[in-house]
N, C-alpha and C positions, 0 to 999 in steps of 0.2 A: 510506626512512623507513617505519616501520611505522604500519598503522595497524588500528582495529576496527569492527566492525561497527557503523552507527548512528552512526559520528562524523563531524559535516559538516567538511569541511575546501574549503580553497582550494586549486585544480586548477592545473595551469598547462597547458590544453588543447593551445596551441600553434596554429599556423594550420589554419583549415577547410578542410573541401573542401565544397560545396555549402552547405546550410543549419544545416549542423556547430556545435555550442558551442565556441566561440574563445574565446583570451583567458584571462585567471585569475577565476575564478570559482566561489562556493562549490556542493559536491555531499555529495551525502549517499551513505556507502560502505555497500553492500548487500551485498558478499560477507561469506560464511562465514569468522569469525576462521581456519579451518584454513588457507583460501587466502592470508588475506590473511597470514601469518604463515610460509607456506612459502618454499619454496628460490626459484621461481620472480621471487616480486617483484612479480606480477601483481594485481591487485583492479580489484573491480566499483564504478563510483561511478554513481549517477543526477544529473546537474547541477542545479541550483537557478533558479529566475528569479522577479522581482519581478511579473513580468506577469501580473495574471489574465486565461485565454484559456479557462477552464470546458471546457477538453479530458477527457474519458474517461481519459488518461493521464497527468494530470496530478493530481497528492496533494495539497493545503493542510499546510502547516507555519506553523504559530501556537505556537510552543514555547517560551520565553522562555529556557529551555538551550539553544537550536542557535546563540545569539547571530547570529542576523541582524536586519538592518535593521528589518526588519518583517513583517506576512504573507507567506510566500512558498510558492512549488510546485516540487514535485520534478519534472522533466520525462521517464518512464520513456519514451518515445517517443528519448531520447537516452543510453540506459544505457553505458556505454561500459568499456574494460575498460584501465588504464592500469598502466605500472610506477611503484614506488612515488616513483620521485625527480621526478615532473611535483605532490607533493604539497607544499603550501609551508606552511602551519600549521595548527594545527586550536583553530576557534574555539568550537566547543563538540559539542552532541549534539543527537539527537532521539529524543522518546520512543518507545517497541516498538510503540505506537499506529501511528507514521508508517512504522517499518519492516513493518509489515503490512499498514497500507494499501498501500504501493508492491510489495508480493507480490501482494498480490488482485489488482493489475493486469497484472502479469508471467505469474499464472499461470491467474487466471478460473476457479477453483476450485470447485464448487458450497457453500455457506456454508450448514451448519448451526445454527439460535440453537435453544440449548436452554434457557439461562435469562439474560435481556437487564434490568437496568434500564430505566427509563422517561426519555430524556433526557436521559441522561451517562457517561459512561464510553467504557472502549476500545472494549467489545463491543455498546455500542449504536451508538459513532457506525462503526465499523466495519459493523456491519448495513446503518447509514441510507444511508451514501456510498455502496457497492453498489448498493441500491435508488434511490438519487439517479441515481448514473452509470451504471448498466446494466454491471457489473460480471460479472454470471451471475448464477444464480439463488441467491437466498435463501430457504433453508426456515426455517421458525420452527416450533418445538414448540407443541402446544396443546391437554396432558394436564397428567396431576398433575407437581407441581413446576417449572412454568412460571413462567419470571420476570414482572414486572409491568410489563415492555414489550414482551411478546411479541402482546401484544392491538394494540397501537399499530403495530408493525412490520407485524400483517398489515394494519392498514386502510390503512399505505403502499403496500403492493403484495405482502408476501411471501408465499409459498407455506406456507399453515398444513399443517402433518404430525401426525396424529393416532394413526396407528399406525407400525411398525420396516415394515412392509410399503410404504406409501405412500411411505417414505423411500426406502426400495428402489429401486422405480419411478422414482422422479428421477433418481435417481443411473445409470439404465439407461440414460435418454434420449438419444440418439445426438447429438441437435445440441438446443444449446441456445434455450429457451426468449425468447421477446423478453421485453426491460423492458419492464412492470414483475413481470413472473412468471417474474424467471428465478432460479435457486437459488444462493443463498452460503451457506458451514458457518463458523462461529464459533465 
C-alpha cells in the first residue's frame, strides 16, 4: 500500500520487544514521498499516542484533518521503519506544521527566525515549541525587516542576532548551547 508524507495512517505494528509500540495504532509517515514510493516498500512512520507525557520528543497534534480522537503526540522516541502492507487505512493528514515539528526533533537543527508573527502560525509556534522543549538553539533577527514576534520570542529566551556575523558564531558553536539559549532557524 502506498503511502505519503504527512499521512497519519493505522500501523499494524505487530508484537513488541521491550517497550515497542504494539498493536495497530495510528502514525504519522515522515519519510520522503521518494522512499516512500520506491521499489523497496519501505517508509518511516512516527507512532501516535493519546497520553500526554510532556516529553522533549514528543510533538502535539491538534489538527482536525489527521482525524484522530483528540489531542494527540507523535512519539519520535519510537520512529520506526515499516513495509508498506503492516498499513491498514489512512484516516486523514497533518499539517507541514506537525511535519516539522517532528524534524526539529529528529534533527536539533540550529533555528533561524527571521521574520515571526506574534502568537500564531507555523513559524511562531514552531519557534516557541523549541524554546519551550529545548530543541537547540533559537536565533531571532532583530534589525530592519523583523517580524512583530521577533521581540516576544527573544524575551522567551531566544538568542537575538543583530549582524550575519553573530549568526556566524552560532552556527560555529561546537556543542550546543543549554535551554533556553539554544539556537533553532525557521
Amino acid at each position: 500500500m502506498k503511502a505519503h508524507r504527512a499521512e497519519v495512517r493505522l500501523v499494524a505494528f505487530g508484537e513488541p520487544v521491550g517497550r515497542e509500540q504494539a498493536g495497530v495504532r495510528p502514525a504519522v509517515v515522515v519519510s520522503a514521498d521518494a522512499l516512500n514510493e520506491g521499489p523497496s516498500g519501505v517508509l518511516l512512520v512516527v507512532p501516535i499516542t493519546s497520553a500526554r507525557r510532556d516529553l522533549p520528543s514528543h510533538t502535539e497534534i491538534d489538527d482536525p484533518g489527521a482525524s484522530l480522537d483528540g489531542i494527540s503526540y507523535a512519539k519520535y522516541e519510537d520512529l520506526k521503519s515499516v513495509l508498506g502492507h503492516r498499513l491498514v487505512n489512512r484516516p486523514g493528514a497533518v499539517e507541514p506544521t506537525v511535519t516539522a515539528a517532528i524534524e526539529r526533533v529528529a534533527l536539533a537543527d540550529p533555528t533561524v527566525m527571521v521574520a515571526a508573527d506574534s502568537g500564531g502560525g507555523g513559524t511562531w509556534s514552531g519557534a516557541e515549541e523549541a524554546l519551550r522543549k529545548g530543541y537547540g538553539c533559537v536565533a531571532v533577527w532583530r534589525g530592519a525587516g523583523e517580524g512583530p514576534g521577533n521581540a516576544a520570542l527573544g524575551r522567551m529566551g531566544a538568542t537575538p542576532v543583530h549582524l550575519l556575523g553573530e549568526l556566524e558564531a552560532l552556527l560555529q558553536e561546537p556543542e550546543p548551547r543549554p535551554a533556553p539559549q539554544q539556537l533553532t532557524m525557521l
